[in-house]
C-alpha positions in Angstrom: -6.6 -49.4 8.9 -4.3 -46.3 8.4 -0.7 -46.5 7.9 0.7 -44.8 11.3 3.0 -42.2 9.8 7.0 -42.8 11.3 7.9 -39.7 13.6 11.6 -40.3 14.8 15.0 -38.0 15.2 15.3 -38.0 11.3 12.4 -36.3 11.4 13.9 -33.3 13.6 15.7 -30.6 11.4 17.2 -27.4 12.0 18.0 -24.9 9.6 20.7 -22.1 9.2 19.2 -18.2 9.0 18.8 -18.2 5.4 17.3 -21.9 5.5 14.5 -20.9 7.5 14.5 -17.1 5.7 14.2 -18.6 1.8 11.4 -21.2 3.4 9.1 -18.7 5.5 9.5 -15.4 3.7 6.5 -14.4 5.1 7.5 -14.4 8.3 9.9 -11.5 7.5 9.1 -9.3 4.5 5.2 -9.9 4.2 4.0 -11.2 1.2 6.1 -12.0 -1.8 3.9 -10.1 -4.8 5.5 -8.7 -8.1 5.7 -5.7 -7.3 1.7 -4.1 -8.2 1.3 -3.5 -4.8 2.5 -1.1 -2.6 3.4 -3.9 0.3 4.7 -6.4 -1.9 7.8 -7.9 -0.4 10.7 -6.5 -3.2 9.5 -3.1 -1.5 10.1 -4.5 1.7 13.6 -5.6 1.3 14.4 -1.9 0.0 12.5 -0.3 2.6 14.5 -2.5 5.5 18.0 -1.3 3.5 17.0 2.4 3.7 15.4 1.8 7.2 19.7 1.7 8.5 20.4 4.6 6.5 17.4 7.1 7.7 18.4 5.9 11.8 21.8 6.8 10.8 20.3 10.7 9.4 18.2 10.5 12.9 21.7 9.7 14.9 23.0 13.1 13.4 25.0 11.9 10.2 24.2 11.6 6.9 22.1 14.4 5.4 21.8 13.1 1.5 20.8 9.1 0.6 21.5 8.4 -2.4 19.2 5.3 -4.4 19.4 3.4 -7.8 17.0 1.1 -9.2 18.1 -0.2 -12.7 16.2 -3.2 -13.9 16.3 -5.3 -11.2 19.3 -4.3 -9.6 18.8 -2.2 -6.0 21.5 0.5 -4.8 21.0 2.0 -1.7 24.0 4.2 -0.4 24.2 6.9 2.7 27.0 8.9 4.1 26.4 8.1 7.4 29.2 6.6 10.0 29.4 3.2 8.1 28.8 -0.4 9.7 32.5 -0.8 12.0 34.7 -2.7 9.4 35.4 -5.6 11.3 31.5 -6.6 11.7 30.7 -5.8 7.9 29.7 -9.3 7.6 28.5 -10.3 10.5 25.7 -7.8 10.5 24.2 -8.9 7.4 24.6 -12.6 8.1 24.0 -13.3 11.5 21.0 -13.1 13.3 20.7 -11.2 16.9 23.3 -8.8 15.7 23.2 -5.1 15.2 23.9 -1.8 16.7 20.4 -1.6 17.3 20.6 -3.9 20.4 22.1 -0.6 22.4 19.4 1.9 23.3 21.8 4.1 24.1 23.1 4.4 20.6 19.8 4.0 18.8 16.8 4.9 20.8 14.0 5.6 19.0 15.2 3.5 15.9 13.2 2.1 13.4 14.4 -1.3 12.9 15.6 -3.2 16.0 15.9 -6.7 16.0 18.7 -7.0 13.6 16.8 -8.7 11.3 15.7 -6.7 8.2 19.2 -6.7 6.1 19.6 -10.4 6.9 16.8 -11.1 5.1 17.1 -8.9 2.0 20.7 -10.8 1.9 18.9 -14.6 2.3 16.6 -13.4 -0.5 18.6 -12.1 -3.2 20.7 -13.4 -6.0 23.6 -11.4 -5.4 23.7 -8.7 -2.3 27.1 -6.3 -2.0 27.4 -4.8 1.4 30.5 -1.8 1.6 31.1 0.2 4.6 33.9 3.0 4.7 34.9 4.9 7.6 38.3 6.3 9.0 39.8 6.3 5.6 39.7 2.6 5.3 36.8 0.3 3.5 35.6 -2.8 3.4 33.4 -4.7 1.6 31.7 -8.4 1.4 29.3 -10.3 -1.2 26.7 -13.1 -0.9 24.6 -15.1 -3.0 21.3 -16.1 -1.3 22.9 -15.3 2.2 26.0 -17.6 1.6 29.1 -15.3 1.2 30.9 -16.0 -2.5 33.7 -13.1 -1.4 35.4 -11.0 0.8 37.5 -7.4 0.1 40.0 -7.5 2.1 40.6 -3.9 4.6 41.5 -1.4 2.1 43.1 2.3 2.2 40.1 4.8 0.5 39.5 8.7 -0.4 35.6 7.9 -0.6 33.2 9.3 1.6 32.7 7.5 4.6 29.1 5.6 4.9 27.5 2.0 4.0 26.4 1.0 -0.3 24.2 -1.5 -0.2 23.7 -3.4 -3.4 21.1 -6.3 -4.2 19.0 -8.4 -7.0 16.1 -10.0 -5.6 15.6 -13.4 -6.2 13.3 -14.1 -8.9 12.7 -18.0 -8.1 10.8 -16.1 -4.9 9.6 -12.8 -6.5 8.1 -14.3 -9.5 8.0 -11.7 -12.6 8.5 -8.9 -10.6 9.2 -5.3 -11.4 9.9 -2.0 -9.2 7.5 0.6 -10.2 8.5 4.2 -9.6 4.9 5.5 -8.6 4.9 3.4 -5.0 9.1 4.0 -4.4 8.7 7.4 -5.4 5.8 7.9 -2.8 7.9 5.8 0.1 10.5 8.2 -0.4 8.4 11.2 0.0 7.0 9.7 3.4 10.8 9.5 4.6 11.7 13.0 3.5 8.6 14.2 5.4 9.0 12.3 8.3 12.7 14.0 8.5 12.9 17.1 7.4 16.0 18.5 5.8 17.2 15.0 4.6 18.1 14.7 1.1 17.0 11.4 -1.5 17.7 11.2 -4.6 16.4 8.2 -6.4 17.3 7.5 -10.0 18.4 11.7 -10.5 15.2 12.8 -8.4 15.7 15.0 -5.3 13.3 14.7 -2.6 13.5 17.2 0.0 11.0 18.2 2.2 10.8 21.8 4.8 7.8 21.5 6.6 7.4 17.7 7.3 3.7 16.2 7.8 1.9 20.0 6.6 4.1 18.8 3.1 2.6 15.6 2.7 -0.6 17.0 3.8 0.0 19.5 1.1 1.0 16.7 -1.5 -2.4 14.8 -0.6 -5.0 17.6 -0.9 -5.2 20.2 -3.5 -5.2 24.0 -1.7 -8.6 24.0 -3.5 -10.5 21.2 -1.8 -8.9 22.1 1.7 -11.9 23.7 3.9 -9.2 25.1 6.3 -5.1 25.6 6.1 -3.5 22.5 7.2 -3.0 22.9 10.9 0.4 22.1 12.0 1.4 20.6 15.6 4.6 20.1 16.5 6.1 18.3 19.8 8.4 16.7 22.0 8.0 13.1 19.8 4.8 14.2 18.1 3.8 15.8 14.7 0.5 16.2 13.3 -1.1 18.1 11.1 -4.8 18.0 10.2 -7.4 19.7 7.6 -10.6 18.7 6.1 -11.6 18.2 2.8 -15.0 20.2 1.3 -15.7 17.1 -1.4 -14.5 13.8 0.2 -16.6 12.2 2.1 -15.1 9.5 4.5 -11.8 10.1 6.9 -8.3 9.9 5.3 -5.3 9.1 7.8 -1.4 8.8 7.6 0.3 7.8 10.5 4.1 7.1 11.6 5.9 5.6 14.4 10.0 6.2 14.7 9.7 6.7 10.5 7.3 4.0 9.6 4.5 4.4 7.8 2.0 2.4 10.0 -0.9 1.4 6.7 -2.7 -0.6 9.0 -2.6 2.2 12.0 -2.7 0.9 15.6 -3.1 2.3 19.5 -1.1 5.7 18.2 -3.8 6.4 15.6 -6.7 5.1 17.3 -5.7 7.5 20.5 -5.4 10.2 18.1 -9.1 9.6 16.5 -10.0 9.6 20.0 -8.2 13.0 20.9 -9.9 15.3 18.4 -13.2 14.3 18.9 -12.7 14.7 22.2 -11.0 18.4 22.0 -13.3 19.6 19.2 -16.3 18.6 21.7 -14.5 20.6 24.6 -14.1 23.7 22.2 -17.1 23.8 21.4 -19.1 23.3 24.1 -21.1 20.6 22.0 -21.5 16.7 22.4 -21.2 16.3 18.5 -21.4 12.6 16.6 -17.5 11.3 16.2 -18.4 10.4 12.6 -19.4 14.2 12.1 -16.5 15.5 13.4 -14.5 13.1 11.6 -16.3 13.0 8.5 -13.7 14.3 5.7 -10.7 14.9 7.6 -7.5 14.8 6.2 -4.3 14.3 8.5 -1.3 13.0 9.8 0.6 12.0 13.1 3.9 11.1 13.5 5.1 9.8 17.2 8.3 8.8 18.5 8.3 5.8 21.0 11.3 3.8 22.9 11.4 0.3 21.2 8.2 0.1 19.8 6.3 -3.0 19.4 4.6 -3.4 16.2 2.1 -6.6 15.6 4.6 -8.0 12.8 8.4 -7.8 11.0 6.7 -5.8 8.0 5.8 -3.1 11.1 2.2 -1.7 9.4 0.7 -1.4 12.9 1.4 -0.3 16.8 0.9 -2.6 19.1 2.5 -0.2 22.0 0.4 1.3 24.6 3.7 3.0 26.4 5.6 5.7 24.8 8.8 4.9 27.0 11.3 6.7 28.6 9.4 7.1 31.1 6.6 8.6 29.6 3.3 8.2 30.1 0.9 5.6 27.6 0.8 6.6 24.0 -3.0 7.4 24.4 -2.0 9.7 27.4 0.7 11.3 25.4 -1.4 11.7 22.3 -4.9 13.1 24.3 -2.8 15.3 26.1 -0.9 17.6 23.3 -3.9 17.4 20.8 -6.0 18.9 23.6 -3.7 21.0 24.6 -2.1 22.5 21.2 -5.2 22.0 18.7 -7.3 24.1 21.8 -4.9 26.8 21.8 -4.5 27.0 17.6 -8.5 27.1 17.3 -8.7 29.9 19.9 -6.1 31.8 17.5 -7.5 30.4 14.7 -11.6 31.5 14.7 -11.8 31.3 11.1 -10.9 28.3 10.8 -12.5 27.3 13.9 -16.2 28.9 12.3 -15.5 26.8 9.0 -14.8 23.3 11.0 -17.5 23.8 12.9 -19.8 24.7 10.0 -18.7 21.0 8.5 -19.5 19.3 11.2 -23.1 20.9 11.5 -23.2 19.8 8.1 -22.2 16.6 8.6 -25.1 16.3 11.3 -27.6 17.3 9.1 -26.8 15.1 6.0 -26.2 12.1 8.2 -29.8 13.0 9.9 -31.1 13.5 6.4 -30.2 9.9 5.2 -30.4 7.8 8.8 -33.9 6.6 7.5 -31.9 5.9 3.9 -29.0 4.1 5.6 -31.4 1.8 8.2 -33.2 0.4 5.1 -30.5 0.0 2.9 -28.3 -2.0 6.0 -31.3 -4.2 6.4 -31.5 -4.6 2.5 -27.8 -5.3 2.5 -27.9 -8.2 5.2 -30.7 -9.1 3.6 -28.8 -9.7 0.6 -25.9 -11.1 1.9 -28.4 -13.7 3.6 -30.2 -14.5 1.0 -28.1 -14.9 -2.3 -25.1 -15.3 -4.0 -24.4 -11.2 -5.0 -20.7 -12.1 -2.5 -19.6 -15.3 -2.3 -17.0 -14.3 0.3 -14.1 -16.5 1.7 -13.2 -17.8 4.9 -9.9 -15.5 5.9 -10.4 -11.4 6.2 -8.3 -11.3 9.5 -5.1 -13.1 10.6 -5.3 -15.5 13.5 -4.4 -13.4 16.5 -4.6 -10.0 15.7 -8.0 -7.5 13.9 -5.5 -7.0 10.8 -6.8 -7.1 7.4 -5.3 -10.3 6.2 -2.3 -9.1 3.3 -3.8 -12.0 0.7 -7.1 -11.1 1.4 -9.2 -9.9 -2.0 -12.5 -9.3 -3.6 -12.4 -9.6 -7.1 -15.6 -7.5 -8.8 -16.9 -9.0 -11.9 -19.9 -8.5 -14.4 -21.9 -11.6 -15.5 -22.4 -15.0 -14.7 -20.6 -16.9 -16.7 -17.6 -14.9 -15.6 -17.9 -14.8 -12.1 -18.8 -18.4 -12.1 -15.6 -19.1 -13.8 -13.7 -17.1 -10.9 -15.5 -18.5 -7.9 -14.7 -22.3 -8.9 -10.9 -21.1 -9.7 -10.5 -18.9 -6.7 -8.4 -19.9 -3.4 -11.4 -20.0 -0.8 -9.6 -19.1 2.0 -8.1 -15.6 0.8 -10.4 -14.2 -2.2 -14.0 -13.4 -2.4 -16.4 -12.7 -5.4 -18.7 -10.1 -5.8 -20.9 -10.2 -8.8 -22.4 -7.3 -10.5 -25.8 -6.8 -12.3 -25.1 -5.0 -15.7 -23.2 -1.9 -15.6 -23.0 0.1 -12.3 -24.7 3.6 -12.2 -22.6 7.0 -13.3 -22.3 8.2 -9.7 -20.3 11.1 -10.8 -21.1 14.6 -9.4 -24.0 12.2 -7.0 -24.3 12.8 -3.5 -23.5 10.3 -0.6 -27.7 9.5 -0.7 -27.1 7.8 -4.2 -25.0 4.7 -2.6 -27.8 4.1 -0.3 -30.2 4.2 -2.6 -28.7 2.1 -5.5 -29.0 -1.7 -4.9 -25.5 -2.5 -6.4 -23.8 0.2 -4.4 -25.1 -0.6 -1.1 -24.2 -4.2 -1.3 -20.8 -3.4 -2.7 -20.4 -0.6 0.4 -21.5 -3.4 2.5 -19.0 -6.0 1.5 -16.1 -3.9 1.4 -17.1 -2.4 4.7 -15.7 1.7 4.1 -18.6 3.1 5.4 -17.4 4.8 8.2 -14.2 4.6 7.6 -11.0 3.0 5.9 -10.0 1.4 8.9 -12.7 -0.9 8.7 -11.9 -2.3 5.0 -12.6 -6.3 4.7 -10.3 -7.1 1.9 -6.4 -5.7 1.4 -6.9 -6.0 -2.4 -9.9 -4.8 -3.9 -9.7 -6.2 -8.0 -11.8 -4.8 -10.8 -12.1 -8.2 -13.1 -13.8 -7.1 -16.1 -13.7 -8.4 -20.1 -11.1 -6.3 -22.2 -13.8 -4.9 -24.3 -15.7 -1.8 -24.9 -18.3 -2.8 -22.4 -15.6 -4.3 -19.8 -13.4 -1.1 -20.3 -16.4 1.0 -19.6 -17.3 -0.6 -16.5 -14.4 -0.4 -15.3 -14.1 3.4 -15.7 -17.6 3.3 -13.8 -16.4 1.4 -10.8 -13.4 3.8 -10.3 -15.6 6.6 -10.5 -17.8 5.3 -7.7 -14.4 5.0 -5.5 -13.1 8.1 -6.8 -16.4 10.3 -6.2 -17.6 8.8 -2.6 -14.1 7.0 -1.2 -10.9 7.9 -2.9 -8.5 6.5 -0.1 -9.3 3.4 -1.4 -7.4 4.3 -4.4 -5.5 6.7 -2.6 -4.1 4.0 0.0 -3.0 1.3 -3.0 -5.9 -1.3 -2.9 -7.7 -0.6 -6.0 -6.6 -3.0 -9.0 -7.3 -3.9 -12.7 -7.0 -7.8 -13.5 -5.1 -8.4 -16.4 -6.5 -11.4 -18.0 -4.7 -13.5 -21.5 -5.9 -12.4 -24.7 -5.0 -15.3 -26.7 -3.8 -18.8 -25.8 -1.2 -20.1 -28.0 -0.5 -23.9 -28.0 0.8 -27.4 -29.9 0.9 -30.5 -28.3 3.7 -29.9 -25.5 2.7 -26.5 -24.4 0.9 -23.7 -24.0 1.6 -20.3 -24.0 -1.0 -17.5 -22.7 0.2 -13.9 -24.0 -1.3 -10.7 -22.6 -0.3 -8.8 -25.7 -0.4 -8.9 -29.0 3.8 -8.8 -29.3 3.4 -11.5 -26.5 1.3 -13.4 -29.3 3.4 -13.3 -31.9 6.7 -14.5 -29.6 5.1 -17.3 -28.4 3.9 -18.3 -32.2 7.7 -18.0 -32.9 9.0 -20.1 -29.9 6.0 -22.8 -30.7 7.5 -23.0 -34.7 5.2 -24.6 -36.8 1.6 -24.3 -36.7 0.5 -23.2 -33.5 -3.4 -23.7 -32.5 -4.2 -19.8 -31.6 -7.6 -18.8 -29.3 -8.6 -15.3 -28.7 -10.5 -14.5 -25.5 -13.0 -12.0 -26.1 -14.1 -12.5 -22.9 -13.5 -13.8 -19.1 -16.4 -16.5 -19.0 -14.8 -18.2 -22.5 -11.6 -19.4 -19.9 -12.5 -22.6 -18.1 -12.3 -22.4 -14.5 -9.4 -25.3 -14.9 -7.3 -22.6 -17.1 -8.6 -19.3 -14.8 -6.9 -20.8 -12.1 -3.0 -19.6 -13.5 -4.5 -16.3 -14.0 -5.8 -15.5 -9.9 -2.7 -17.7 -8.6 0.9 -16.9 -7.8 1.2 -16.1 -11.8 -2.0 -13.6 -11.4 -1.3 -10.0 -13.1 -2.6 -7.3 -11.0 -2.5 -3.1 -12.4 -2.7 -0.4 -9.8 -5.2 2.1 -10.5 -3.0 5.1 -9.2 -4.1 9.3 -9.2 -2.2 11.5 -11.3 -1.0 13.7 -8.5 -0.9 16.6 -11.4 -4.7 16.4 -10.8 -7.2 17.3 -8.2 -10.0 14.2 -8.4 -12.9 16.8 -9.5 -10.5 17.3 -12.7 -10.3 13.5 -13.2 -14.2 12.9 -13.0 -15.1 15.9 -14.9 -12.7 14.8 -17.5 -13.5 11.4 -17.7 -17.4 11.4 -16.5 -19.0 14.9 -16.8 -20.7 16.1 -20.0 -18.7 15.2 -23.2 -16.6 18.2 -24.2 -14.4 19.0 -27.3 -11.5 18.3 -25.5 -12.3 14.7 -24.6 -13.8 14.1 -27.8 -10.1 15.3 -28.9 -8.4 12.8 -26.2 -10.4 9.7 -28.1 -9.8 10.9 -31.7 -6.4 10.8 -30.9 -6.3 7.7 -28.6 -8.3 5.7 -30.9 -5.8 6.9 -33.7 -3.0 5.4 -32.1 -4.8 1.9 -32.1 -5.9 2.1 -35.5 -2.2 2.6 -36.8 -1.2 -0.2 -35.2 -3.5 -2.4 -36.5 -2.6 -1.4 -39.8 0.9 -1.7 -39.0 0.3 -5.1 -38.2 -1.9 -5.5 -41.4 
């Protein structure tokens, strides 16, 4: 007979703000992550720091934010009208407080529960909050949301406006690290979003004239546009929209009150909707949606009266009413894209000829391969039927809501041995395994028909889900596991140029990763040290003294699935695959994947010379 388990008042606890912060950081920031991913929380707390200062640029003050990110220490500052002196520590230590509460003073804010700096405060080692305004300052400090010390109200010359200082705390962030690639691009979706606001990040100006038709113009090359961006501009409403002549699926960026909405929701679903729709009225034609769609590149941007997004990290609209009296977003949205991208076609009829030519285009490749794409679907749930090509997990969507779940990932491997070692050392619920057969085909400079028709291809389009369109992606994190050889290294390069050739918003969007496995284990009889370089190696030797037993892993199925377990954990090392923005993708593949020219042979030669020095340095 069981032992009933005691359940009485002792049992009952309640915890302070930070408590219940420092406990369920989840709750408020996302996941934790070390910073390899885009949505990893340390970007989160910035993000909900600069969130105060852009509503205080949208309020009418403020025109220059100024940001520092030294190590791990955070700076955010703004020259807006300052937090009121006599709340500076209230608002950053006590929940259900903020200006934000008042509709009247912030209406179409970002951020409006009060909790975003709350949490960044519970979260980090040391936080600084200083607000000057009316030629007096004040300023307070916390440690993990407990306040160590207080200014006291001080005469000042500064500018008035808030400086917000923080550390994260690395007993939550594990081994974390900003990287400039994913602030840089948050910065440029803020300048965009407001035009004639200045950032500055570390020395770096970002300014931006033209909002959305910029970051349309930072996303597509002028070369692989089929049409100039097409720029809409309204009461609460931006959007701007091209297609591209060599991408093949749809590509959307989409806002609400300055948020970049990654997982979109009813605002970009009702604009989807809208230009299908118009496009059909234009033209007179009941055309496919996914040939209308096929290729486009664009962006909308709405403004809505407390919106309601489906979590604290705000990555999707849950709203159906604008506010204000308004009618529903969908409404709203149908009713200027019909009305504004009607009239700029009419004005337009060259672009108007070349978007319609796409679309007949569309129709007649996606005629051309429906007898390709029935048979490889059947082959495809065949497959996944059948055998053990995805050994998937349990969780690709929260509980309540048709979210990608954050955790969620498919780790793509080569090999038995190696995926075998992953699948027993993987967490079931969150990551899947998808196990190649040799290396993939060079799809480079391949039409769409090639993914059909390839085995490997098709069931990895399957898995993943992109077929028709990002939106529909099964796993947040999509992770290349490979060995860190020649032949691991090549398929790599192969994998990216399948992404890169037929769905580069995978890449484009921050879900494409490398995993970074140990290449030696260096250990005695109290520990063991795993080192993912060879200077890791020889600090470990000199922290183990002595005589240290030393393995090299030459490949992912020598590590036990008992020891692969640290390496796909809370510990696992994840790196980006990211675009050179210098670059148009055709550059990149013909580069990397087209015929072997002098100037690549050049690129090894030298490349290769680099590793040989070392080796004899280390010799």
């Amino acid at each position: 007979m069981s032992k009933e388990t005691k359940y009485t008042e002792d049992n009952i606890r309640s915890l302070d703000w930070k408590e219940h912060i420092r406990m369920r950081p989840g709750m408020y920031i996302g996941k934790l992550g070390d910073g390899s991913s885009a949505d990893d929380g340390i970007y989160i707390l910035l993000k909900e720091v600069l969130d105060n200062s852009i509503d205080e640029y949208v309020m009418g003050t403020g025109k220059t934010i100024e940001i520092s990110i030294q190590g791990d220490k955070v700076m955010v500052r703004d020259y807006g009208r300052g937090i009121p002196l006599g709340k500076v520590v209230d608002v950053v230590s006590k929940m259900n407080t903020g200006g934000k509460y008042d509709s009247r003073a912030f209406k179409k804010s970002v951020g409006l529960n009060g909790v975003g700096t709350k949490a960044v405060n519970a979260l980090s080692t040391f936080f600084r909050v200083e607000s000057t305004r009316d030629g007096k300052s004040a300023a307070a400090e916390f440690e993990k949301g407990n306040l160590t010390h207080q200014d006291a109200l001080e005469e000042t010359s500064r500018r008035r406006g808030t400086k917000v200082t923080f550390i994260p705390d690395n007993a939550i962030f594990k081994n974390y690290k900003y990287r400039t690639e994913y602030v840089a691009k948050m910065l440029k979706n803020y300048v965009y979003l407001n035009p004639g606001l200045t950032i500055i990040f570390n020395g770096e100006k970002y300014f931006s004239e033209n909002g959305l038709k910029d970051l349309l113009a930072d996303t597509i090359t002028k070369d692989d546009r089929l049409y100039d961006i097409i720029h809409l501009n309204g009461n609460d409403i931006e959007v701007a929209i091209t297609h591209s002549k060599t991408q093949y699926s749809e590509e959307y960026h989409s806002f609400v009150n300055g948020q970049h909405t990654t997982q979109g929701g009813t605002h970009q679903a009702a604009f989807r909707e809208s230009v299908v729709k118009t496009i059909r009225e234009f033209y007179g034609k009941n055309y496919e949606a996914s040939d209308i769609r096929k290729s486009i590149v664009s962006a909308i941007s709405i403004k809505v009266m407390e919106p309601v997004f489906e979590s604290q990290t705000k990555t999707k609209l849950g709203s159906t009413d604008m506010g204000g009296g308004l009618p529903t977003v969908r409404t709203y949205i149908n009713d200027f894209v019909k009305t504004n991208l009607d009239n700029y076609l009419h004005k337009n009829p060259n672009t108007a000829e070349s978007l319609q030519r796409k679309i007949l285009q569309a129709e007649r490749e996606r005629k051309d391969l429906s007898g390709i794409r029935k048979l490889a679907r059947e082959r495809a749930k065949k497959a996944s039927l059948h055998n053990k090509k995805l050994r998937d997990c349990r969780v690709h969507l929260t509980d309540s809501k048709k979210d990608r779940n954050l955790e969620s990932t498919l780790f793509i491997t080569e090999g038995d041995s190696a995926s075998g070692s992953i699948t027993k050392s993987r967490d079931v619920n969150t990551q899947a395994v998808f196990s190649l057969r040799g290396k993939p085909l060079n799809s480079y400079n391949m039409s769409k028909k090639i993914v059909y028709e390839n085995e490997e291809f098709n069931l990895l389009q399957a898995a993943l889900n992109i077929e028709e369109s990002l939106e529909d992606l099964r796993y947040n994190n999509i992770v290349i596991a490979t060995d860190a050889d020649v032949d691991g290294m090549h398929i790599r390069l192969l994998l990216i140029t399948f992404f890169l050739q037929f769905f580069p918003e995978v890449i484009k969007e921050g879900h494409l990763y490398i995993l970074q496995t140990p290449l030696f284990r260096v250990r005695n009889k109290k520990e063991t040290i795993y080192c993912y370089s060879e200077q890791e190696r020889k600090d470990a030797i000199q922290k183990l003294s002595g005589k240290p037993e030393i393995t090299r892993f030459k490949g992912l199925g020598e590590i036990s699935p008992d020891e692969f377990v640290h390496f796909i954990g809370d510990d696992m090392r994840l790196d980006p695959v990211m675009l050179d923005k210098e670059k148009s993708i055709e550059e990149l593949l013909s580069f990397y994947m087209g015929k072997n020219t002098p100037k690549r042979q050049e690129f090894i030669i030298d490349n290769l010379k680099v590793e040989l020095d070392a080796v004899e340095e280390e010799l």
